[in-house]
N, C-alpha and C positions, 0 to 999 in steps of 0.2 A: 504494500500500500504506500502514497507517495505521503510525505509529507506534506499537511495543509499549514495553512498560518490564521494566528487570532492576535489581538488587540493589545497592548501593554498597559501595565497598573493605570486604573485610573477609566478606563474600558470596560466593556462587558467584553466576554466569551462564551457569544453563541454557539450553543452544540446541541445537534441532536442528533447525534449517534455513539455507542459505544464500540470498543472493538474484542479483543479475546479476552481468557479470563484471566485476571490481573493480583499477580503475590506482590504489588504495590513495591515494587523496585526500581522500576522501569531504567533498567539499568544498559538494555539495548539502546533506549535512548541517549543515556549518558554518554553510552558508549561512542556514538556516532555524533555528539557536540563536543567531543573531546578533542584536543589538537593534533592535526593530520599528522604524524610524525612520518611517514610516508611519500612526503612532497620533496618535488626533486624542481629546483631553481640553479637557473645557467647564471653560470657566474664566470670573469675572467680569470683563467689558468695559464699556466705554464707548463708541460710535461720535460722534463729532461732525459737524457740519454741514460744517468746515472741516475743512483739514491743522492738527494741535497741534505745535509748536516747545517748547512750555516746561511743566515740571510744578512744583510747589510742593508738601509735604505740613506741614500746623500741624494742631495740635490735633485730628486723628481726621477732618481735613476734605480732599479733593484739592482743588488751584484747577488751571487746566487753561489756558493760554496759545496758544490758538487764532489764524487767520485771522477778525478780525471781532470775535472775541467770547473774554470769558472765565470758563469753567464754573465752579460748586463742585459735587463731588462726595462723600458720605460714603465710607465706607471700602469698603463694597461697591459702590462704583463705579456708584452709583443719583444720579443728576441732581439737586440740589435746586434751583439757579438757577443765570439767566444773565445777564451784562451783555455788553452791545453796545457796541464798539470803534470799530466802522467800517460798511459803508465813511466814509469821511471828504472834505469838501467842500472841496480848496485852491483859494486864491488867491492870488498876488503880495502883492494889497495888505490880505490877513487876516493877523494875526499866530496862532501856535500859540494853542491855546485859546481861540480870537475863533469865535463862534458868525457863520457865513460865508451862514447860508441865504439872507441878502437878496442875493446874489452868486451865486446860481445859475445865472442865467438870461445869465451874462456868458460871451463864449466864451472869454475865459481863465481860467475855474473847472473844474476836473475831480474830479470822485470817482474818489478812490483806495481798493483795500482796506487795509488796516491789520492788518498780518503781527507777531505777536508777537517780538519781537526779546529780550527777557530780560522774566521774570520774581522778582520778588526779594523775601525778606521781612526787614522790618526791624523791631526791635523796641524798641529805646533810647529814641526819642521816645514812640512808640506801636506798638502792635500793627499794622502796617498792611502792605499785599501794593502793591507798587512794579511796573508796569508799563511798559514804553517799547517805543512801535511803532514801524512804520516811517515811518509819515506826521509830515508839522510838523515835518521835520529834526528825528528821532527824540529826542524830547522822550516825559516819564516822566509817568503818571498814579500816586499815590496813593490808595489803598481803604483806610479806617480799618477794621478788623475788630472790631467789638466782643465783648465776652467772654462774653455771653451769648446772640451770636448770629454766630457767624464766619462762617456764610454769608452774610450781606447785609454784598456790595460794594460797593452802589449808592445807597446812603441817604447815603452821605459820600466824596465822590470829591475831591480837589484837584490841580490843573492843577501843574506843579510847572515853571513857564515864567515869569521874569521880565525884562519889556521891558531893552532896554538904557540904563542912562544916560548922559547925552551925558558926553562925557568918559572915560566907560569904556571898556576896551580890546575890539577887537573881534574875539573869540574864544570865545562863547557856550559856557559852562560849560554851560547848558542842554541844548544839543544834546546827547544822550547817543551815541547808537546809530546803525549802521549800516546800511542797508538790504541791503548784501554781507558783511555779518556781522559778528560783538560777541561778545564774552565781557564781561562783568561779575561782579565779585569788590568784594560788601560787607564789610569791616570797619568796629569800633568799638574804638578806643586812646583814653583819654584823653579818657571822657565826648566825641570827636567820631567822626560816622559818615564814614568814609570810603567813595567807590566807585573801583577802579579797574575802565579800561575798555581794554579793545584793540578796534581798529575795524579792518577792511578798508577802506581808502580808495580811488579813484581822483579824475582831476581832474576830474569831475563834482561835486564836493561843493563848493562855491562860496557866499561870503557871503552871505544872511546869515548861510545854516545851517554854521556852520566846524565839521567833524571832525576829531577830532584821532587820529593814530595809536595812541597810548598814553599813556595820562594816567591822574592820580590830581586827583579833584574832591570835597570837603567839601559832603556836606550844609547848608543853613544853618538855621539855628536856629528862625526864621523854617516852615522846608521848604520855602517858595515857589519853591523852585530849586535850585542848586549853586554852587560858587565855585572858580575856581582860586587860591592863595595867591598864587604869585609866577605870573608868564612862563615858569618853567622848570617849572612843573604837567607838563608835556605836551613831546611830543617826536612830531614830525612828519616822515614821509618828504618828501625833497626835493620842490621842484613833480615835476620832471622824469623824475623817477624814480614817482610814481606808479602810471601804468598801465604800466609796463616790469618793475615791482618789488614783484607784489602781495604781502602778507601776511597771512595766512588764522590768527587767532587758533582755535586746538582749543580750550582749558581752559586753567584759570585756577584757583589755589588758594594759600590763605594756611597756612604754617606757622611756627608758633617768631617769629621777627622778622622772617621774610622774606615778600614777595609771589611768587609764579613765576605765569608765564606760558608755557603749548606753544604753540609755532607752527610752519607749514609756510612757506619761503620758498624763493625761490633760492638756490643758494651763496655766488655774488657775482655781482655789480651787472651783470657781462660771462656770468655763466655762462644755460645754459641747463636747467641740471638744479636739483632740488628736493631738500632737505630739510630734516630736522625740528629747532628751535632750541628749549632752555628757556632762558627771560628771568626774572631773578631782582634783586630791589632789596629795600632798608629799606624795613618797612608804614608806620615812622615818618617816612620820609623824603620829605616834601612835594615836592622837586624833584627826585628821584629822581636825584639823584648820584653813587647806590650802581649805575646800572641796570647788566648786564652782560648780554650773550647768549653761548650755546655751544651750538655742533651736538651734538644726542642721537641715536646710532644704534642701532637692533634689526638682530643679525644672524644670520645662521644658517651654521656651521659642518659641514662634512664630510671626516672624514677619506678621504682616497685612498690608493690605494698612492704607494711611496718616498716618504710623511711628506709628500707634498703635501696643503693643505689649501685645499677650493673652501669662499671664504665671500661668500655671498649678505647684498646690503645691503637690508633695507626699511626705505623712506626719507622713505615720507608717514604723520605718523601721523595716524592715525582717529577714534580717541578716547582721554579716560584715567580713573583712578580713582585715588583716593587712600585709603587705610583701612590700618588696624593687621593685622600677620601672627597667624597662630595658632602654636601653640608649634612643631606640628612643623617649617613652611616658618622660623619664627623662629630657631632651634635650625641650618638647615641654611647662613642665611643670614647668620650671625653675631650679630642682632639681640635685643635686647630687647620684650616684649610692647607696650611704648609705642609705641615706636617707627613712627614713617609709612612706608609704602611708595608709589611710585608705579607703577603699573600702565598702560601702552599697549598699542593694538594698533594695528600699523605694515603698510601693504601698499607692495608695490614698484609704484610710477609706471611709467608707460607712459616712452617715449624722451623726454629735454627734455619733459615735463609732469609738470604735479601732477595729473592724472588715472589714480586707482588702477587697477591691473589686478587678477586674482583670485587674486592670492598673497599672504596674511598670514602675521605673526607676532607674537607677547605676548611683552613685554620687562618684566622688573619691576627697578624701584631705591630703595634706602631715601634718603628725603630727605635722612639725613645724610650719607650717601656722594657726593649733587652738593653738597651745600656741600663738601664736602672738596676734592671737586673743584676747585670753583671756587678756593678759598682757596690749592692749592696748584699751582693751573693760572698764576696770573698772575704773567707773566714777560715780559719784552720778546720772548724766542724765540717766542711762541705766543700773542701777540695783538695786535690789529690796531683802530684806529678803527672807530665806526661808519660805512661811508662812504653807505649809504642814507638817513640822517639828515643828516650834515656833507658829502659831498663828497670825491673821492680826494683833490683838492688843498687840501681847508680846511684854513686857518692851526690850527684846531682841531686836524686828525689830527694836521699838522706837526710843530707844538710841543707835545705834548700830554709830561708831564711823570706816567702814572699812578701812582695810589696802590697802596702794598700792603698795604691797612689794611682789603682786601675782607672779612674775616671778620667783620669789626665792624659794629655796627647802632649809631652813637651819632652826636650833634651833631658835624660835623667841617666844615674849612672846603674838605677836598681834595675832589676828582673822581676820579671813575676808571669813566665811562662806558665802558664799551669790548666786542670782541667777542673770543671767547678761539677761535684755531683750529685747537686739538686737540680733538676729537670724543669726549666722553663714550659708550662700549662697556658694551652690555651682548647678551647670547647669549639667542635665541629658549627658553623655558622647556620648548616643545610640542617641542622637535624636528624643525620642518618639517611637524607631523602640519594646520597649517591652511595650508598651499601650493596647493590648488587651490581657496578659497574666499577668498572679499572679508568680512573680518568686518568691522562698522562699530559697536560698544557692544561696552562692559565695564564689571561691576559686581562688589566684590567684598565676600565677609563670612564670617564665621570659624564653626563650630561642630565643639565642642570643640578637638583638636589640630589641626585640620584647617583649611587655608584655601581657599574655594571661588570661583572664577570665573564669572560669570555672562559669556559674550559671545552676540552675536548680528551676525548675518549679514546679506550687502548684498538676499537672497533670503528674509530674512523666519526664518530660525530660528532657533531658541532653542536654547541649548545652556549645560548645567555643568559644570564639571570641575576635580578637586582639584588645585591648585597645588603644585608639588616641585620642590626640585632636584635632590634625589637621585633620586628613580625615575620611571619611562614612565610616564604616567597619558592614559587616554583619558575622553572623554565617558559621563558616568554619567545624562545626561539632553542625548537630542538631537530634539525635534519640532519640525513645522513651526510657527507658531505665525501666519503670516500671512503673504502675497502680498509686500507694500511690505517696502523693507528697516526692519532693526530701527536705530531713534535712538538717537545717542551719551546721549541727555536721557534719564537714568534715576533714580529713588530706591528706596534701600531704607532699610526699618524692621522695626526691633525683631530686629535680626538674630542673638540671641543669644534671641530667645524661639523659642519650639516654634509659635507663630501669625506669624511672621515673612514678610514677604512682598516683593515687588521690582514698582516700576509700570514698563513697558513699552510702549513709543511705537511703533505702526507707522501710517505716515502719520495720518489720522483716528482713528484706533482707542488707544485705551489698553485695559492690561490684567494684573490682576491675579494675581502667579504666585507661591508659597509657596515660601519659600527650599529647603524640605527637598522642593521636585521639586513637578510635579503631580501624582502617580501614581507607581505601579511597573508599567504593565502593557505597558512596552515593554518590558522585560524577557522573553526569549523563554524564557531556560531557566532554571532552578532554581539552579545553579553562577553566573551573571548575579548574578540576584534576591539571593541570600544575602551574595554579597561586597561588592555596592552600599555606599556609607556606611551609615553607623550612624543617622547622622540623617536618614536617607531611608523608616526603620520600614518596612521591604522584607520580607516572607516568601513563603513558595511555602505555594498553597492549591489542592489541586482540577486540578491541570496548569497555574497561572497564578501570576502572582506580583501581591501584593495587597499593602497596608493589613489591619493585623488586626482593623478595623471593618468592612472591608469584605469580609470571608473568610465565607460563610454557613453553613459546616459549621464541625468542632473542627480541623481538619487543618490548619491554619495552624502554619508552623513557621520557625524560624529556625535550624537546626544541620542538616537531612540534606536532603540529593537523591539519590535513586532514579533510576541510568543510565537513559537513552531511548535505545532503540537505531531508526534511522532506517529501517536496510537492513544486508545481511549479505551479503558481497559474496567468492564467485561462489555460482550458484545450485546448483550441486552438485558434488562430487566425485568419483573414481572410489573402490571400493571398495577399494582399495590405501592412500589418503591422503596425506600429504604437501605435499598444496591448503594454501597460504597462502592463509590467510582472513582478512578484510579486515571488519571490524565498524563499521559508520557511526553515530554518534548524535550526544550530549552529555550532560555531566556525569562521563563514562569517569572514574574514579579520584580523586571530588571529595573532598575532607576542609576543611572551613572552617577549621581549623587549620596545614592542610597545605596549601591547596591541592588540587595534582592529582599522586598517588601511582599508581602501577598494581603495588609490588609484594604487596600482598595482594589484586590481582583475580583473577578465580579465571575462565575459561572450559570449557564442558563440552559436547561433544559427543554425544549418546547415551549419558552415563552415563558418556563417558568423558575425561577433561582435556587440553584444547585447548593445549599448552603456550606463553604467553604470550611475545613479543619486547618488554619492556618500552622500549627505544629506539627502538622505530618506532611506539610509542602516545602518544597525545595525547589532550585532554579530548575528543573529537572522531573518537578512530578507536582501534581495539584490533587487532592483531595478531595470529595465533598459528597455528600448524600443525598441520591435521587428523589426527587419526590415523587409522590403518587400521578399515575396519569389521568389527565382532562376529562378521558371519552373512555372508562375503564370492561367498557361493555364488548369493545372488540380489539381484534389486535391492530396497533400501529405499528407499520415499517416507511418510517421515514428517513428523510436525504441529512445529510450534515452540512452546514455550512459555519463558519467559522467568522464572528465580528459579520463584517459587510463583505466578508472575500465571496469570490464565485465560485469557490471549489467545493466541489461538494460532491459525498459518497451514499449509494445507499445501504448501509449496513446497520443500521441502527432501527431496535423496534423496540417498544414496549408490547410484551406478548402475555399472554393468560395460558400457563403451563397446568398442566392437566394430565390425572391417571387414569391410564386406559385398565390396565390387570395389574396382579399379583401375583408372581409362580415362586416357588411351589406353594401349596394355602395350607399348610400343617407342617411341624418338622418338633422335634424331642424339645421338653421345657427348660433343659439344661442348656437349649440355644445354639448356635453355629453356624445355623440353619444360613446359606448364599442364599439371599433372598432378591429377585429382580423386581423392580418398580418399572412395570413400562409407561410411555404415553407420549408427549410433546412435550418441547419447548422445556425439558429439565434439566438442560444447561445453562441457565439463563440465570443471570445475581451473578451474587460473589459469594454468598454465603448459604450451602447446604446441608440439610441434617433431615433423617428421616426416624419414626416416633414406631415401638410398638409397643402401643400401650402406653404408658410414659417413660418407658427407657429409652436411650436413644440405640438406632442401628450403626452398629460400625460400617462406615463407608468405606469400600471396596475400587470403584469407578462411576464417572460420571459422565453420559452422552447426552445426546437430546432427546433420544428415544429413551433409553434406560438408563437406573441407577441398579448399584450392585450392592449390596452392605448384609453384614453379619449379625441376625438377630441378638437379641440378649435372651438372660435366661429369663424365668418367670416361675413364682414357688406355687402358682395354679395354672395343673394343665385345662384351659379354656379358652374361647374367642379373646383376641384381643384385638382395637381399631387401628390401623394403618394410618400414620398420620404424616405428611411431608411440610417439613418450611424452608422457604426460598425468602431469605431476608426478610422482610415483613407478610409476604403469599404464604396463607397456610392453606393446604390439599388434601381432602381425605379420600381413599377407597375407595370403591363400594363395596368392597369383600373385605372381612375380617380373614386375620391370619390365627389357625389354630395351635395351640399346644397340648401336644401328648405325652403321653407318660415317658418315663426314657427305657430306649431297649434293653434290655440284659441277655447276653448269651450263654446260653446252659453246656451246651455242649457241642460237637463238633463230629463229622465221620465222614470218611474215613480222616486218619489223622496221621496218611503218607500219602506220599505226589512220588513218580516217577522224577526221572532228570529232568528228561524233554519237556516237563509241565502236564498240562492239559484234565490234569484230572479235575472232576467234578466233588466240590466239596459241600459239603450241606451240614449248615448253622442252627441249630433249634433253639429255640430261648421264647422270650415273651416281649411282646410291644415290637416286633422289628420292622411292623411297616408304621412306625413312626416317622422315618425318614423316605424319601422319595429314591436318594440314592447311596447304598451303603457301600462300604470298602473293606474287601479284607489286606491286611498288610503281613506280610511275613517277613522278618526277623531273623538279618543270614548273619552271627554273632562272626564265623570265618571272616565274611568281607569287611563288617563294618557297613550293611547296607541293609536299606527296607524297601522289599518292592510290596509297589500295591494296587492291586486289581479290582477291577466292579463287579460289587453281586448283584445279582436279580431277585425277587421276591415271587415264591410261592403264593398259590391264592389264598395258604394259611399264614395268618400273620405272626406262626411260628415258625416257619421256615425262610428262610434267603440260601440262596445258591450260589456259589463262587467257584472261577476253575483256574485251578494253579497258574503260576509264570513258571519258565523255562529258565533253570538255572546251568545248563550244558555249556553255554560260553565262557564261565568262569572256570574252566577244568577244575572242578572239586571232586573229590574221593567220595563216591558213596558207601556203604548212607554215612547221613550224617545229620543231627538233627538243629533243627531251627525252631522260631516261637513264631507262633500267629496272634494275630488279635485283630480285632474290626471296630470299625469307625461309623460313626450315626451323629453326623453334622458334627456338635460338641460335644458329644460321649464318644466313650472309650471303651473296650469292654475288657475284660481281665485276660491274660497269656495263656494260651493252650500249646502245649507241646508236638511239634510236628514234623514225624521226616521224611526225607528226600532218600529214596532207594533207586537200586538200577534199572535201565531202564528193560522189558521182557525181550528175549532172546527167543529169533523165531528159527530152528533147524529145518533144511529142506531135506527131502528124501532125491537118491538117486532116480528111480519110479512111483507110481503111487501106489500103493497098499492097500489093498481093498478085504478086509476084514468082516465076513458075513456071521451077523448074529440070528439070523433066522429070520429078517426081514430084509427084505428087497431094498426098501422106504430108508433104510437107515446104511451109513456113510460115516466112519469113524476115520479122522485124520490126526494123526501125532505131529 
């Protein structure tokens, strides 16, 4: 049936029809106002040759940090050129940047591809796009970008790899990057460019190319390279620890005087569980003296009964984001509009692994609140050496004498490396509402009061949704957007303009997505469409919801929806009334101001008012109780039309339901009895019950011709009235239904069956034609089974006749013995012992034998 439409608050809603019969859910309908997640919008991409790791956006140009190669793309995400990275030709005995072709043909030369590991743009010397792969113990090319033409990377490329000199210490600043992963974080203090680096390391990384776990390296002047200031640049997991103790840098970000650093690790050195540490130092601080780490946890709280509370830890995180709050999340969260926020999404690890499972949650914290942290965290009670860098037993942890001077970013001569272990809390923002998905990206940007979330998932979907602490908020944009999951590697621009857009990574693919949504046209219903943000320019056009460019008629609107009603649920009533009537749609009692109101809905039956249960309606379903019909003397089958609309169905009647018979008209007073109600129109209401006597009949089924239900019992076997009510229609018989005494079975014979079945068994007892149709059941204790067959009645109403089932398919050994007993609607009768022999064995003769007893007449066969 198509969906019709009716009037909003404040309207009547004409109806005169109903539809099936209705368990007051209307949850089909829900189902189909709910938001299309299904909707597929053409948006501008890029596909590349390669998997892309790293995006850069300058001056109106994408640079694209691929497998191999790296793209420049305009803003429409149109190719203008490419440079070629890789694959790359090593050797032992080539240094980084040594042109190796004459070394090809050696069998220790291999071509490797050349995996983007960070892309970086620096700007203090020159405009130029910094690259570092994974090949030549991940050493960094430089692209000068000229100003008149940013896309040509190729025309001035510089190697940024200086041999060592003898004498120099051998710890190659050069070497940037990991091929197990790298976060890099450019700063410029003090006319010098800094990079700090965090590396995943194992003990595969071996001189000459030395990686260091975390370090801070100076530009030089020069650019031919990097430099470390002192030996204490850098800070290196033990050998030993290693591949025992890896560390998985997430992000990396500079605020105010500080460097921070996310990372996923072990607990300790012993443990077998993971999670997530922010590492924070002086950006001024060349030896990082300042460094400190502390566990960060996202969690999700539940209250239970008696005030217990189950709180869920996610413990690996995925990705993060840093940006400024909008007033309202600003306002909720004590902060000022300046103010940094750090945004994660954390999923909970599989057992003793850092391998997520598909439960997340979004933690957010204002960067001033982990300094605070930190400043008022360090205390002898609650922190600890680093013992993956020093050692449980180094003289280092030992005697370590720290500072509490952590607040400070200034020239000092103390230390206070250390790791703090009380765990920085903060509470899932969602609610648990992302617990059955793996999100992996978050991206976040403000319009107006409002701050919006961009994350995406380990399955490829995009998804927005406004940030709060104070209220439930769900996704106001969720489509598929691609196969491959979505990368932490995101940027957005211009995010405070109306052209504002976010680049998005899934595997090969980038892809261009306008902050304010791509569309409105997952939006299903009208009540959706209107309440959507403000900067999502969402109105209802035509039955859809649209862009008001893209609305081809004038009917585009932002203030009213017009109820849809789905289905009208049950299909009709008795003339009497009373039928709770059960109205399926959406939009039920919308007001944009309001909300969803249902005290000025109005329902109208025939002209006459459906009186409304406003507590059991919802945007989603409308309530209310039919009244009696005008003309109750014959049936009405009338058309529906809806307000003033022209659409209209004819399914709707007010009908006069009526009993034609009763079968069977007697059955045992202990009850059981399947008793059928024929006649018309006895699926009609919502509410069925049929009377015998004053007990009620267990209902069985219900058609329009028949009902089915199970007598009750009765402590006098006697006439008793037949009585049906349909909501307010009450229906009587003409034929009383009697009760008889209840059968009892005396005896039984024979009291064996062959294998094959078939025998005829005969039941004697008293009252047996009580019942219309009796059962006998046998009792195979072997199987674990009761089969049970139909008797017939003798024209004495002491006998019934039954004739065995065939139990030969279960190969059982005879004999062997079973129990019988028989069934008379609600009575039982007591167990008779009963066996199963074999079945008779017929011998043939080789001739016939004909044996005369002295009469002709007479024919004896063995």
């Amino acid at each position: 049936m198509k969906p019709f439409t009716a009037y909003p608050s404040g309207f009547i809603i004409f109806l005169f029809a109903l539809l099936e019969r209705s368990h007051g859910q209307c949850k089909e309908a829900a189902k189909k106002s709910e938001m299309d997640l299904g909707v597929k919008y053409d948006l501008p991409n890029f596909i590349a040759d390669t998997p892309i790791q790293n995006v850069v956006l300058y001056k109106h140009h994408v640079y694209i940090g691929a497998v191999n190669k790296i793209y420049v793309l305009n803003e429409t995400l149109q190719n203008i050129s490419v440079y070629k990275t890789g694959p790359v030709l090593e050797n032992p005995d080539c240094a980084p940047c040594e042109d190796c072709r004459d070394k090809a043909n050696l069998s220790n030369s291999i071509w490797k591809d050349n995996v983007n590991m960070a892309l970086l743009l620096e700007t203090y010397y020159d405009d130029q796009l910094i690259s570092c792969g994974s090949v030549s113990g991940g050493i960094c090319h430089r692209h000068i970008l000229h100003p008149d033409n940013p896309a040509d990377i190729e025309s001035e490329v510089h190697c940024m790899y200086s041999p060592q000199v003898d004498g120099e210490p051998d710890n190659c600043p050069d070497c940037v990057v990991s091929t197990l992963g790298t976060k890099v974080l450019v700063t410029e203090k003090d006319r010098f460019v800094n990079f700090f680096v965090g590396n995943t390391v194992t003990s595969t990384f071996q001189p000459p190319h030395v990686l260091h776990s975390i370090s801070v390296r100076r530009l030089k002047e020069t650019q031919d390279g990097f430099e470390f200031l002192t030996d204490q640049s850098y800070i290196d997991i033990l050998p030993q620890f290693r591949d025992s103790y890896p560390i998985r840098y997430v992000h990396a970000f500079e605020n105010d005087h500080f460097v921070y650093f996310l990372t996923v690790q072990r607990e300790t050195l012993d443990s077998q569980s993971f999670h997530t540490r922010i590492i924070r130092f002086c950006t001024l601080d060349s030896e990082m003296r300042s460094y400190m780490e502390m566990p960060l946890e996202c969690i999700f709280t539940e209250k239970r009964r008696k005030r217990s509370i189950r709180k869920e830890v996610f413990n690996i995180l995925q990705a993060a984001y840093v940006s400024k709050p909008g007033a309202a999340l600003a306002h909720e969260m004590g902060l000022g509009l300046n103010d940094d926020i750090l945004y994660g999404v954390f999923a909970q690890s599989k057992p003793d692994s850092s391998e997520p499972t598909n439960r997340s949650a979004v933690c957010a914290i204002s960067v001033r609140t982990i300094n605070e942290f930190f400043n008022k965290i360090v205390d002898k009670q609650n922190m600890k050496c680093l013992q993956h860098f020093y050692g449980k037993e180094s003289k280092y942890c030992l005697n370590k004498a720290f500072s509490r001077n952590a607040s400070y970013c200034r020239a000092q001569d103390d230390e206070y490396r250390l790791e703090v272990t009380t765990p920085l809390q903060r509470v899932d923002l969602f609610m648990g509402q992302f617990n059955s998905v793996l999100l992996t990206s978050i991206s976040v940007f403000t319009k107006g009061n409002l701050t919006i979330a961009n994350l995406g998932t380990s399955e490829g979907r995009f998804m927005q949704i406004v940030v709060s602490r104070s209220e439930p908020t769900a996704p106001h944009v969720s489509f598929q957007l691609d196969s491959h999951p979505i990368s932490p590697q995101v940027v957005v621009k211009n995010s405070l303009a109306d052209d504002g857009y976010t680049l998005v990574v899934t595997g090969k693919k980038i892809t261009k997505i306008p902050l304010k949504g791509p569309g409105c046209r997952h939006f299903r219903s009208c009540s959706q469409c209107l309440l959507a943000p403000a900067f999502m320019q969402c109105g209802w056009c035509s039955q859809q919801c649209l862009r008001s460019s893209e609305c081809p008629s004038n009917t585009w609107t932002q203030d009213t929806c017009l109820p849809r009603v789905y289905e009208i649920l049950p299909s009709s009533a008795p003339i009497e009334g009373g039928t709770k009537l059960t109205l399926c749609g959406w939009d039920f009692g919308f007001s944009k101001n309001n909300r969803f109101e249902f005290k000025n809905t109005v329902v109208q039956i025939g002209g006459q008012i459906c009186p409304l249960e406003p507590k059991s309606s919802n945007k989603n379903r409308l309530e209310c109780t039919v009244p009696a019909a005008k003309s109750p003397s014959f049936n009405i089958s009338s058309s529906v039309s809806v307000g003033h609309g022209k659409t209209q169905f004819n399914t709707f009647s007010y009908v006069n339901p009526v009993i034609t018979s009763i079968s069977p008209t007697y059955g045992p007073k202990s009850g059981g009895t399947l008793l059928t109600v024929a006649g018309k129109y006895l699926d009609c209401g919502k509410s069925m019950r049929i009377f015998v006597g004053e007990q009620p009949c267990t209902l069985k089924s219900i058609s329009a011709s028949t009902v089915e239900c199970y007598t009750p019992a009765q402590q006098i076997p006697q006439e008793y009235r037949v009585r049906m009510q349909i909501d307010e229609a009450i229906r009587d018989t003409s034929r009383n239904f009697t009760y008889r005494e209840d059968p009892v079975v005396l005896k039984i014979h024979p009291a064996k069956s062959f294998l094959s079945g078939g025998s005829t068994i005969t039941a004697q007892g008293i009252n047996l034609n009580s019942v219309c149709f009796p059962q006998m059941v046998i009792t195979v204790p072997k199987l674990g089974m009761n089969f049970s067959v139909a008797c017939s009645h003798r024209s004495s109403s002491e006998i019934i006749c039954c004739t065995t089932p065939s139990l030969k398919a279960f190969h059982l050994q005879p004999p062997f013995v079973t129990k019988v007993f028989f069934i008379f609607d609600g009575v039982s009768s007591l167990y008779f012992d009963f066996d199963y022999v074999n079945n008779p064995v017929f011998k043939h003769f080789e001739k016939t034998v004909f044996i005369s007893r002295g009469n002709q007449n007479v024919l004896e066969i063995k």
